[in-house]
C-alpha positions in Angstrom: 0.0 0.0 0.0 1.4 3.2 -1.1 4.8 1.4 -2.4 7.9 0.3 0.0 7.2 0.5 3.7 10.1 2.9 5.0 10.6 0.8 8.6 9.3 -2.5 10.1 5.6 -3.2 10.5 4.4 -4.4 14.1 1.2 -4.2 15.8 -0.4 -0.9 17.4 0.4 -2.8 20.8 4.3 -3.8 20.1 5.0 -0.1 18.9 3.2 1.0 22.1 5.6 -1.4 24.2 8.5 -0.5 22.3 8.1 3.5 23.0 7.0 2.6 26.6 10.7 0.7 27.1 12.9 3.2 26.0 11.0 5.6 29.2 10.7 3.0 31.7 13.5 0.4 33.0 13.0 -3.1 34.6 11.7 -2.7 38.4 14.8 -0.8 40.1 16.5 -2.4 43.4 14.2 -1.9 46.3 17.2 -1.2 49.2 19.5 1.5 49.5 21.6 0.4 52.5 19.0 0.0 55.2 16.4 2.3 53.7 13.4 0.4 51.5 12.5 2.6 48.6 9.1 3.0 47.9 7.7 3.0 44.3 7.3 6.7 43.3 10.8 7.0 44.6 12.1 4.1 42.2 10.6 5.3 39.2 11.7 9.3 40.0 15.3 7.9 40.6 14.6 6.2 36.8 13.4 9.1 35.0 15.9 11.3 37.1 18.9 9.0 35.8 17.7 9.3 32.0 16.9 13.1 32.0 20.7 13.1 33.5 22.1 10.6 31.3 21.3 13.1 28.6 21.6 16.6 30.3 23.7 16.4 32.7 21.5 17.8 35.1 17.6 17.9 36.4 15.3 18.5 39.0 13.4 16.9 41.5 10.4 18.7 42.5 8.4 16.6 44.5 6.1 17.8 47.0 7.1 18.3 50.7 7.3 14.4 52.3 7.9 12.4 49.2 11.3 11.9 50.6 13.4 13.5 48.0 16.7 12.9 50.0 16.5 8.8 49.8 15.3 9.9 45.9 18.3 11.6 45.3 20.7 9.3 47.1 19.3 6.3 44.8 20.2 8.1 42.0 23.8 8.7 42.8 24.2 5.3 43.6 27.0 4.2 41.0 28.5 7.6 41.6 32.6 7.0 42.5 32.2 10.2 44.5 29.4 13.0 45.7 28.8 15.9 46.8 26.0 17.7 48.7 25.5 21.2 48.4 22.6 22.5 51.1 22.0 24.8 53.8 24.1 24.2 57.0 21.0 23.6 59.3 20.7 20.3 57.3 24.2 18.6 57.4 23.0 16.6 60.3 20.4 15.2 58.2 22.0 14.4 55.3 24.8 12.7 57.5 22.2 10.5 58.7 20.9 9.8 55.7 24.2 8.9 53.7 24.4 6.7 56.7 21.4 4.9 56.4 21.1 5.0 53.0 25.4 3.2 52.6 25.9 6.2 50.4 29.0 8.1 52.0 29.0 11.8 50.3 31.4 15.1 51.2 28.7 18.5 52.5 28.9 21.6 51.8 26.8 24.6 52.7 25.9 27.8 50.9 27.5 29.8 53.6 30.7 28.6 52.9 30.5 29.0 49.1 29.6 32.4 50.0 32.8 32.9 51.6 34.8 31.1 49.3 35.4 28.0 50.5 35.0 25.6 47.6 35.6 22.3 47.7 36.9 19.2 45.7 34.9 18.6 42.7 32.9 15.0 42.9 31.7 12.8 40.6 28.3 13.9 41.1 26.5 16.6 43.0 23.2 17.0 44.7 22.1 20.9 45.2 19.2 20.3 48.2 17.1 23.5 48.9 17.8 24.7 45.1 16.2 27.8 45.5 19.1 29.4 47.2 21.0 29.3 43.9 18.5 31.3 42.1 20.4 34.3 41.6 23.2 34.2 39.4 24.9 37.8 40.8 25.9 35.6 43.6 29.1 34.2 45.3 27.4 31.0 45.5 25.9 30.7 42.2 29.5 31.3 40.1 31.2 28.9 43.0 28.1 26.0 42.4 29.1 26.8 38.6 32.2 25.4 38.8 31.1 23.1 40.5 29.2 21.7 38.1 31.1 22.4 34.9 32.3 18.8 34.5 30.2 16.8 37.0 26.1 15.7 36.8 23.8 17.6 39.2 20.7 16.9 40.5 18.8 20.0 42.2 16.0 19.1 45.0 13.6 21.5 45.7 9.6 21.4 46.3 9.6 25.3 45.7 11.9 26.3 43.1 9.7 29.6 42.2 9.4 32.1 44.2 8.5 34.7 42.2 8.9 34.5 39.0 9.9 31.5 35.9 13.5 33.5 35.9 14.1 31.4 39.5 13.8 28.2 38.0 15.6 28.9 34.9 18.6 30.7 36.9 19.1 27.2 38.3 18.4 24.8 35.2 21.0 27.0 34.0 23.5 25.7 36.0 23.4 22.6 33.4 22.0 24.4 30.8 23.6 27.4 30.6 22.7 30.3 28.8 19.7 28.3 26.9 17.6 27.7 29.6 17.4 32.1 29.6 15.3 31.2 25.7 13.0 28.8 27.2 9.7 28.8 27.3 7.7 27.1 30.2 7.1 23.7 28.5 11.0 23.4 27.8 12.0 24.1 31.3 9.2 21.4 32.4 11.2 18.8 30.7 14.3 18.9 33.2 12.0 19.2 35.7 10.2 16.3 37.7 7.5 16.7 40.3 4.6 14.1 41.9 2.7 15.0 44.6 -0.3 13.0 46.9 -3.0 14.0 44.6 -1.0 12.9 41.2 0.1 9.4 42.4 -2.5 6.8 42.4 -0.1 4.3 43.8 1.6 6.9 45.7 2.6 7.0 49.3 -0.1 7.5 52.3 0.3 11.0 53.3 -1.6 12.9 56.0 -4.4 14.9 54.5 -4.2 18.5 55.0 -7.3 20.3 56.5 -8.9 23.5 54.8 -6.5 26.5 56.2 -8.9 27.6 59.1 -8.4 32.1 60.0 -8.0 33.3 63.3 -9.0 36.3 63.5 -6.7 38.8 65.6 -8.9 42.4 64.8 -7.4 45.4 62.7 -4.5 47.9 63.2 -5.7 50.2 60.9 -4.3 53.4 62.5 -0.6 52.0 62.2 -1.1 50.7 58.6 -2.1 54.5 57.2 0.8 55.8 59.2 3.5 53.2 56.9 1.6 54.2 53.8 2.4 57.9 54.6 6.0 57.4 55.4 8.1 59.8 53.7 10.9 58.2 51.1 14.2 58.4 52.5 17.2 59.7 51.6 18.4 57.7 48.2 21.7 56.0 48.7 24.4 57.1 46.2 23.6 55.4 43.0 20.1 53.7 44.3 18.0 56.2 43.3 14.2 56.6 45.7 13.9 53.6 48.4 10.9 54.5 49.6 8.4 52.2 48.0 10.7 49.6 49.3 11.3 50.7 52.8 7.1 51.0 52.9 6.9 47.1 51.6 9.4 46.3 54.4 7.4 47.8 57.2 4.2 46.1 55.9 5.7 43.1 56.0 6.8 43.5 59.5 3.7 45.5 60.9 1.6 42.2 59.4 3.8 40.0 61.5 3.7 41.4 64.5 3.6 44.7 66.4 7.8 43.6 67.8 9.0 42.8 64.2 7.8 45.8 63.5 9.0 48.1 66.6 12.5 46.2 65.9 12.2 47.6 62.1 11.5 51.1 63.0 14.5 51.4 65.4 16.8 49.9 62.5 15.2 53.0 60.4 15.5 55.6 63.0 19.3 54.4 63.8 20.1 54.4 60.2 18.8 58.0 59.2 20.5 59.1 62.2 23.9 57.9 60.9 22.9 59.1 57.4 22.5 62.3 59.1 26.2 62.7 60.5 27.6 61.1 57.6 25.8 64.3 55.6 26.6 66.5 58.0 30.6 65.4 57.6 30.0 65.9 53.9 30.0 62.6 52.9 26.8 60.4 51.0 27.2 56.8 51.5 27.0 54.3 48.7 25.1 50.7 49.0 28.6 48.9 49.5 29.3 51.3 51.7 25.8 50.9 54.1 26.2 47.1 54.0 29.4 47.1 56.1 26.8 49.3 58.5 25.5 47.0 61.2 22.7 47.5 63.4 22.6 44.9 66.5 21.5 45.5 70.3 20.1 48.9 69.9 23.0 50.5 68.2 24.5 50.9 64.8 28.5 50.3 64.4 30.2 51.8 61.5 33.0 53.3 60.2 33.5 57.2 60.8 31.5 58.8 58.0 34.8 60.8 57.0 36.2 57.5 56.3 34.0 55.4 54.8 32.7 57.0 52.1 33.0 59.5 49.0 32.8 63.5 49.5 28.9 64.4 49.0 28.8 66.3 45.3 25.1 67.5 46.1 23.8 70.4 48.5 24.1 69.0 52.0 20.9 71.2 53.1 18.4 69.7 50.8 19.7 66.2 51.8 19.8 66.5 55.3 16.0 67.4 55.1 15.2 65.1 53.6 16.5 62.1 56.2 15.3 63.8 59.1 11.7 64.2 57.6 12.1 60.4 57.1 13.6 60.2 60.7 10.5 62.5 62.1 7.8 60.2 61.2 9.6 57.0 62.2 9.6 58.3 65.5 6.2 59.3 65.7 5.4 56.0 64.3 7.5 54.7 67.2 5.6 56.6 69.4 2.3 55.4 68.2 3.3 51.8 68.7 4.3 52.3 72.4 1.2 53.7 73.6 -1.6 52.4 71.4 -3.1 48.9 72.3 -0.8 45.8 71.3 -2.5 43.7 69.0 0.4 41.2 69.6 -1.7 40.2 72.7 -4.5 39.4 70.9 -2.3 37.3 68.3 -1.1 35.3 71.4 -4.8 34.8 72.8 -6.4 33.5 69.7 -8.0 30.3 69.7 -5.8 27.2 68.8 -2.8 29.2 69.4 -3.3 28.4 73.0 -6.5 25.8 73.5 -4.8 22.5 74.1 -8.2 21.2 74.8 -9.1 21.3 71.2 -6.0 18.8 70.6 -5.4 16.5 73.7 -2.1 14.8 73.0 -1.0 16.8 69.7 1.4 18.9 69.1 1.8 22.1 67.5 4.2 24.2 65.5 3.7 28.1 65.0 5.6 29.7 62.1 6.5 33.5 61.8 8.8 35.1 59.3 10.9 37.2 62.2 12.2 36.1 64.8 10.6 39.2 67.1 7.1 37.6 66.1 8.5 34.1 67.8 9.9 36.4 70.8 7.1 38.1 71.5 4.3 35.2 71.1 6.8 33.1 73.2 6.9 35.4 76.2 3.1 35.3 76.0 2.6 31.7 75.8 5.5 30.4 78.2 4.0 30.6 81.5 1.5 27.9 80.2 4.1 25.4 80.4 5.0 23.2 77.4 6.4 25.7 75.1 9.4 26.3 73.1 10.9 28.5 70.9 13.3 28.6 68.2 15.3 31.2 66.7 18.9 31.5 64.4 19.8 32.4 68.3 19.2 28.5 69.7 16.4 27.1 71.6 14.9 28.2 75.0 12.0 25.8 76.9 11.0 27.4 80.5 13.5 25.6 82.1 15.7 27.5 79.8 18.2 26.8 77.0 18.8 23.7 75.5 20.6 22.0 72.0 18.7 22.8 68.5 19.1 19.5 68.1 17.5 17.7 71.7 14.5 20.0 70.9 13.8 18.8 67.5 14.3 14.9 68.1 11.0 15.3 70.4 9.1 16.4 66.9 10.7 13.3 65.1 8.4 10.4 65.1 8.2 8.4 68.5 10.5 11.2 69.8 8.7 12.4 72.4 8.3 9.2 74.0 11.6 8.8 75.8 11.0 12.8 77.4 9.6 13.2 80.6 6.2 14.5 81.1 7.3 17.7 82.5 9.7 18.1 79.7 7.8 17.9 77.0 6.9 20.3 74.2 3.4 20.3 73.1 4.1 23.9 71.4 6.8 25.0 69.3 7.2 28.6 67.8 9.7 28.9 65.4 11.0 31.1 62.5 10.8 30.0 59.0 14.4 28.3 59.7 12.6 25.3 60.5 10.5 25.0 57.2 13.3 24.0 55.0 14.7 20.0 55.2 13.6 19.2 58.7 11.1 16.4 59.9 8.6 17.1 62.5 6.4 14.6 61.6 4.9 13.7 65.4 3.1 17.3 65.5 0.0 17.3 63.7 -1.0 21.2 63.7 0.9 23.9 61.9 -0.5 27.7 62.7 0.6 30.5 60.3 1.7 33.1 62.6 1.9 35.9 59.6 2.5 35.4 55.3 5.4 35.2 54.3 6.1 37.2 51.1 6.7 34.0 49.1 4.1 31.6 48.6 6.5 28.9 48.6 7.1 29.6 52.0 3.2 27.9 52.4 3.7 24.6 51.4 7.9 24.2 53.0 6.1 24.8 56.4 3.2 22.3 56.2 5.0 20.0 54.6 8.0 19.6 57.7 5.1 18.4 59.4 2.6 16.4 56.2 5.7 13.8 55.7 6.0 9.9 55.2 6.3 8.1 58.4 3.7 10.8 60.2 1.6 8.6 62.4 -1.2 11.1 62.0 -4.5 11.0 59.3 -4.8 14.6 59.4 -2.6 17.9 60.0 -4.8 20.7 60.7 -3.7 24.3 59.4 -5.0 27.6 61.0 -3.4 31.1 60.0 -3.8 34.3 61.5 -5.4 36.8 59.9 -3.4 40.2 59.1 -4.5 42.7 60.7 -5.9 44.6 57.7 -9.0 46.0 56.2 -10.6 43.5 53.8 -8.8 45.5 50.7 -5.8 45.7 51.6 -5.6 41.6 52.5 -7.2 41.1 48.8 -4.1 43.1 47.2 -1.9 41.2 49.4 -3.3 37.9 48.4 -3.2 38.9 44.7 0.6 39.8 44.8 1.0 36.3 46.3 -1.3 34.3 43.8 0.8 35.6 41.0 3.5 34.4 42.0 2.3 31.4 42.3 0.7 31.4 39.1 4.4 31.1 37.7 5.6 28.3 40.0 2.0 26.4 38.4 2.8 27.0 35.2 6.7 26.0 35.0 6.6 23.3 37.7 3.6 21.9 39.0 2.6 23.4 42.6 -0.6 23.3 43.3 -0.7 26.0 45.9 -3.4 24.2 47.8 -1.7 24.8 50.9 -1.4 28.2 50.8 -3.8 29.7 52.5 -6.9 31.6 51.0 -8.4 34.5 51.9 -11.1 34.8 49.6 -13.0 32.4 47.0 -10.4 30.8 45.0 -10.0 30.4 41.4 -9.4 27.9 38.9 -6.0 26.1 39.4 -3.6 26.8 36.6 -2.3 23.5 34.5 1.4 22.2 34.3 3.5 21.6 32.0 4.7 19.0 34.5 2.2 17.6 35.5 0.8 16.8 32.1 4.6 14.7 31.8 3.5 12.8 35.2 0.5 11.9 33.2 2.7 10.8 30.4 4.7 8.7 32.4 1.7 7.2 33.7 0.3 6.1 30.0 3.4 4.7 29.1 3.8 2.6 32.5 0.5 1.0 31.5 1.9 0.4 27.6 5.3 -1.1 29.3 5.2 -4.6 28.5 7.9 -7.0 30.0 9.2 -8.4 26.7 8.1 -7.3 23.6 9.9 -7.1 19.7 13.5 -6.4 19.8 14.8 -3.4 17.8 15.4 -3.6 14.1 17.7 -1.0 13.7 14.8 1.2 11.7 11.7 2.6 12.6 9.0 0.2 14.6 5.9 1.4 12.6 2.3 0.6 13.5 -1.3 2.0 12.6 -4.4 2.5 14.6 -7.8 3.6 13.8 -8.6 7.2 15.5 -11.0 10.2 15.0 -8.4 12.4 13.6 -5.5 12.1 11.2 -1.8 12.1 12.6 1.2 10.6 14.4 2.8 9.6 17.7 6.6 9.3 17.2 9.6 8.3 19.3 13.5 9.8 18.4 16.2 10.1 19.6 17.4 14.1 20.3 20.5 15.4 22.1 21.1 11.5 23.6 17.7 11.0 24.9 14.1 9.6 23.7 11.9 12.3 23.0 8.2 12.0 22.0 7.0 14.6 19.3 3.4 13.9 17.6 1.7 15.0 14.6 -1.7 16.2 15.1 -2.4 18.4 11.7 -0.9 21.7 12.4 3.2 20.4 11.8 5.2 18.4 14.1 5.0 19.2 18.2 6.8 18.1 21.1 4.3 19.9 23.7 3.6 17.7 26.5 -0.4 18.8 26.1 -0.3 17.7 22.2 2.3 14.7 23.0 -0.5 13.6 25.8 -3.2 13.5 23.1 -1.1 11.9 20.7 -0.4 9.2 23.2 -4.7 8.8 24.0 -5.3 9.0 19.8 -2.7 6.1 19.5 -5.1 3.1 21.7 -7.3 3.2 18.4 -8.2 -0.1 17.1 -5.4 -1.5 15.0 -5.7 -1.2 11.2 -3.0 -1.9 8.3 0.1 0.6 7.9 -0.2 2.2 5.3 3.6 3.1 3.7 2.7 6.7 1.7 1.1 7.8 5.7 4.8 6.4 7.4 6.7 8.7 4.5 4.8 11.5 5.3 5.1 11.6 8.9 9.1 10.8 8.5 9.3 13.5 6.1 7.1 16.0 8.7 10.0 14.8 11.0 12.7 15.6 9.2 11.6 18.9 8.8 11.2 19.0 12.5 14.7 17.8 13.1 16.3 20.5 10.7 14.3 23.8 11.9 14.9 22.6 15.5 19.0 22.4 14.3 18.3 25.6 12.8 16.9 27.1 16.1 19.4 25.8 18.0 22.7 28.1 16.0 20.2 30.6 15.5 19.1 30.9 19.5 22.3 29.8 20.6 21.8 31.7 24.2 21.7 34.8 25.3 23.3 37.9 26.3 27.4 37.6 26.9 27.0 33.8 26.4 25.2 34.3 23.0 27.7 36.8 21.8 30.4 34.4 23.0 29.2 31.5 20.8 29.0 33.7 17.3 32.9 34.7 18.5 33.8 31.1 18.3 31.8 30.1 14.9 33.0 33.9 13.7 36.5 32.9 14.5 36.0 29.3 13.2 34.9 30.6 10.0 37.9 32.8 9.8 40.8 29.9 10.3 38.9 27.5 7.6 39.0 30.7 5.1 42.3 31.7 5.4 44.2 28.1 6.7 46.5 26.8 3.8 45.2 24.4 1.0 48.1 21.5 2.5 46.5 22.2 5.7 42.9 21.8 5.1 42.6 18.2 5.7 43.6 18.8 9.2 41.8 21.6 9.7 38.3 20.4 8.4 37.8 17.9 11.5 38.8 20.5 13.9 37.1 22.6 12.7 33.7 20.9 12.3 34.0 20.0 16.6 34.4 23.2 17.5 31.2 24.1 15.4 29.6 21.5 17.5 31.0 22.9 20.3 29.6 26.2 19.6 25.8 25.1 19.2 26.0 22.6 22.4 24.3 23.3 25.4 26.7 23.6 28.1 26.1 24.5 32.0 27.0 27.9 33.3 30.4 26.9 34.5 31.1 25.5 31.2 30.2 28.6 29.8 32.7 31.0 31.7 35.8 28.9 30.4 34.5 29.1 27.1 33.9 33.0 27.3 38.1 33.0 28.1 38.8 30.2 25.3 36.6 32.2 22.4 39.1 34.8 22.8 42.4 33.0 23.7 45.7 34.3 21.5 47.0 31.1 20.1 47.8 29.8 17.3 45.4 28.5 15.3 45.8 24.8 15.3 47.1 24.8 18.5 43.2 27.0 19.5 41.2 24.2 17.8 42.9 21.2 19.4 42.2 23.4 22.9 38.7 24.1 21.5 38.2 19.9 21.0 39.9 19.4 24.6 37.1 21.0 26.3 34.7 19.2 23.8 35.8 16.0 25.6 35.9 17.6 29.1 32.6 19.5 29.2 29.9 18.6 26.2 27.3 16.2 26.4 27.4 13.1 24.8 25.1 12.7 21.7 23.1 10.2 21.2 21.8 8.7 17.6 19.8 10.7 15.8 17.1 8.7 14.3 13.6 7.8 14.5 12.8 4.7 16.8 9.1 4.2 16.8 5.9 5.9 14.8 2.2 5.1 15.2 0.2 6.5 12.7 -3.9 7.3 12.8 
């Protein structure tokens, strides 16, 4: 039919299997050291291993719980050597994990990159808590970059947005380099993988979450008008007007609590009064300069102003003014809050905050953004006996201090039974340095004590406590209300939502844990969750034997109610699925998803003019997406770095000398390569210092094929493994 069939003819069913085994592997091993891996983890660690395999890099954005430490840990397995890059407050945790799980690995923390301290490159490196790398202007961020020039990574993080896509792609860039800047959301979703308790059918059992419950704490009205009328204060040298910011700031702080707040305003008030003598010596501070200002038990050290920064080039008068206007109402704000009523009493009296009775036996953990909200709820709540709190300062219980560590083991499951009656926590108020890679899976209520400006802050604090191994059906979830007119709470619940709009769209989070104020809308879709769903079509194609490859295309036919293809090929070293569907060749997951429904049609005979076209359709595919890839080769200084290297390639190849050519041409055709690949950031910098390296010109292309070897991906085949046609 339609003259020679261009590939192997096989039933609907083999093609199915055949694209379903080059996504899924044979039933991974269930122990890693002492620790039994449960199925979602096994097939992450799979799909994690592949998109690596290929990249060099992905991430794992499960939700809060899933146990993406164990995840991660089965995935560097094989590794000769790794390397864990995370936030100090968890090195205890990953040492007991790498224990448990027989998987010794060298830690790291973000502090110390910050100050330098690099270490020993590994093998292969896990970034926990990826959404500290998110800004590239960072210490960190170029030290984790060279890092990760030569070596796989694999970033953990159930919140890697914040605020906008630009978070997630400053840290896919990490393996991606410059390209992951010209990606759109469905491209970044393919290094990304996420599951959560809804998605899973065969998941794990988690605790279900209870509607978000508001306490209501009454209104501060008075104080908010007074922040909205703050006068700007004096600009820094080269920052230009700070008031808008200095206004957000207060909010923030004033919705926390009336001591964050008070602890703010004496910050403001002690810096306007040093901006004031540094003007008054003639001198205007720059942002540098103001950083190495710090403000700590009531008083501000710096340098002398005549010191520490440039002479002023501006009238003093008009400047001077201007900060002490600023300073003027910060007082009087100041003052207001010292006589007015407190509302942080009323905070501390609300109901669950403090009725036991409502939860004989549980525990609870209160979360505030500042530490002067956990200070001042504390000192309200200890006399009742059973309370803790915890701060970047330590831990205090009535009896007094005692280790971070000795209070935290009572939240661990089963901890509290080995603590004497009198000892033991039932309340524990804590900043938000407890909602990031801790377990506190014996305490079954989380209360927001204010929102935190990112909505990922939501589901990192619910989910220390909604974890595997929680002995609990139920975590219950109260907030307190802001104390704000109903307007001002709906702008601050917009800000929030659209942020979290992003992290829907790019990665998957629901935001069902973040808590509503008012009726909610529609949940936007995922480009990441639509690939769970693909990975759950194809487990239930996956056959356990099935027709061994040919070496050409595996074609097949099925009956469907529109025209079109499902195809399987190989790009960049990994299997990709595009489809067909009438309007040119697509690899969006939402049109790869329908592809994958249209091909369960009945099966009816191949016919060979349908298989041409849709390999013809691909290889038009295959040659605009090459053309893409010179023509968006990156952008900004890494972009303009590539067309150096293909400008200077050009250059050698037109003048090198006819008896040279033949050694030339193969050099030359790598470096091409070189110049199209995707690299990761780190990658990137050496090249920048290579693409304009004085040497001589065989000696730059044999140095231009070195760090081929050293840093580029391995290809894989190019060619077409599969095709169903409808």
């Amino acid at each position: 039919m339609g003259g020679l069939m261009p590939g192997t003819t096989a039933s609907s069913a083999d093609v199915r299997a055949a694209i379903a085994r080059s996504w899924l592997s044979a039933r991974d091993a269930e122990l890693l050291g002492s620790v039994v891996l449960r199925p979602h983890q096994r097939s992450a660690a799979h799909r994690l291993r592949a998109l690596i395999g290929a990249s060099r890099g992905a991430l794992l954005a499960d939700a809060v719980g899933l146990g993406k430490t164990y995840t991660a840990l089965a995935v560097a397995r094989h590794a000769a050597s790794v390397l864990v890059v995370a936030p100090a407050a968890l090195r205890d945790m990953w040492r007991e994990a790498c224990t448990a799980a027989a998987r010794p690995a060298r830690f790291v923390s973000y502090h110390a990159l910050s100050r330098g301290r690099i270490p020993d490159a590994a093998d292969f490196v896990i970034v926990d808590e990826s959404h500290h790398t998110r800004n590239p202007a960072t210490r960190r961020y170029r030290a984790l970059a060279a890092l990760c020039r030569r070596s796989p990574v694999l970033f953990l993080s159930a919140t890697p947005v914040h605020n906008r896509a630009d978070d997630l792609r400053a840290q896919l860039a990490l393996f991606l380099g410059s390209h992951a800047w010209a990606m759109a959301d469905d491209e970044l979703a393919r290094f990304v993988v996420r599951r959560d308790f809804a998605a899973d059918d065969a998941g794990p059992t988690l605790p279900h979450a209870g509607a978000v419950r508001w306490l209501d704490t009454g209104e501060d009205a008075t104080m908010l008008a007074g922040i909205e009328r703050l006068p700007p204060p004096l600009p820094i040298r080269e920052a230009g007007d700070g008031g808008a910011l200095v206004a957000i700031s207060l909010l923030r702080q004033w919705a926390s609590s009336r001591a964050a707040l008070v602890a703010a305003l004496r910050r403001r008030l002690a810096l306007a009064s040093a901006l004031g003598d540094a003007l008054r010596a003639g001198r205007h501070p720059t942002r540098q300069e103001l950083r190495a200002w710090s403000y700590a038990d009531g008083s501000l050290q710096l340098a002398f102003p005549e010191f520490a920064s440039d002479a002023l080039p501006t009238e003093v008068d008009t400047l001077l003014a201007g900060t002490e206007r600023h300073a003027s109402h910060v007082a009087a704000l100041m003052r207001a809050a010292a006589t007015g009523p407190d509302p942080d009493d009323a905070r501390a009296a609300a109901r669950t905050v403090t009725d036991f009775e409502e939860f004989p036996g549980e525990r609870l953990i209160v979360f505030a953004e500042f530490a002067e909200t956990v200070r001042a709820l504390y000192a309200r709540l200890a006399r009742d006996g059973g309370v803790a709190m915890l701060t970047e300062r330590g831990a205090v219980v009535a009896g007094g201090r005692v280790t971070r560590r000795a209070l935290l083991a009572q939240f661990a499951p089963g901890g509290a039974a080995h603590v004497p009656a009198a000892e033991r926590v039932a309340l524990l108020i804590t900043t938000d340095l407890l909602s990031e890679g801790v377990n506190l899976q014996d305490a079954s209520v989380v209360v927001h004590a204010d929102l935190p400006w990112s909505p990922a802050r939501f589901e990192q604090r619910v989910g220390r406590v909604r974890r595997l191994g929680s002995s609990h059906a139920e975590v219950s979830v109260y907030a307190l209300r802001p104390p704000a007119p109903a307007e001002v709470l709906l702008r601050m619940e917009h800000r929030l939502r659209a942020k979290l709009a992003v992290a829907a769209r790019t990665v998957g989070i629901r935001g069902t844990i973040m808590p509503r104020l008012f009726p909610a809308e529609p949940p936007a879709s995922s480009a990441t969750r639509i690939h769970a769903e693909i990975a759950g079509q194809l487990a239930r194609w996956h056959l356990p034997c099935g027709r061994p490859p040919s070496g050409e295309p595996l074609v097949g036919a099925v009956h469907a109610a529109r025209p079109g293809f499902l195809a399987l090929v190989g790009c960049d070293g990994r299997p990709e699925l595009i489809a067909g569907l009438g309007a040119g060749v697509s690899e969006s997951p939402r049109d790869v998803l329908d592809a994958l429904r249209l091909a369960e049609g009945p099966d009816v005979p191949v016919d060979a003019r349908s298989v041409r076209e849709a390999l013809a359709a691909i290889a038009c595919w295959r040659a605009e997406r090459a053309s893409f890839g010179v023509l968006g080769l990156g952008a900004g200084a890494a972009a303009r770095t590539r067309r150096r290297l293909l400008h200077r390639i050009d250059a050698i190849a037109a003048r090198s000398p006819r008896h040279l050519r033949s050694r030339y041409v193969p050099l030359a055709l790598q470096a091409r390569r070189v110049a199209t690949e995707r690299l990761g950031a780190g990658a990137e910098r050496v090249l920048q210092e290579l693409a304009d390296a004085r040497m001589p010109d065989e000696a730059w292309l044999n140095a231009v094929r070195t760090f081929a070897e050293l840093n580029g991906t391995a290809g894989g085949p190019e060619m077409v493994s599969a095709v169903v046609v409808f």
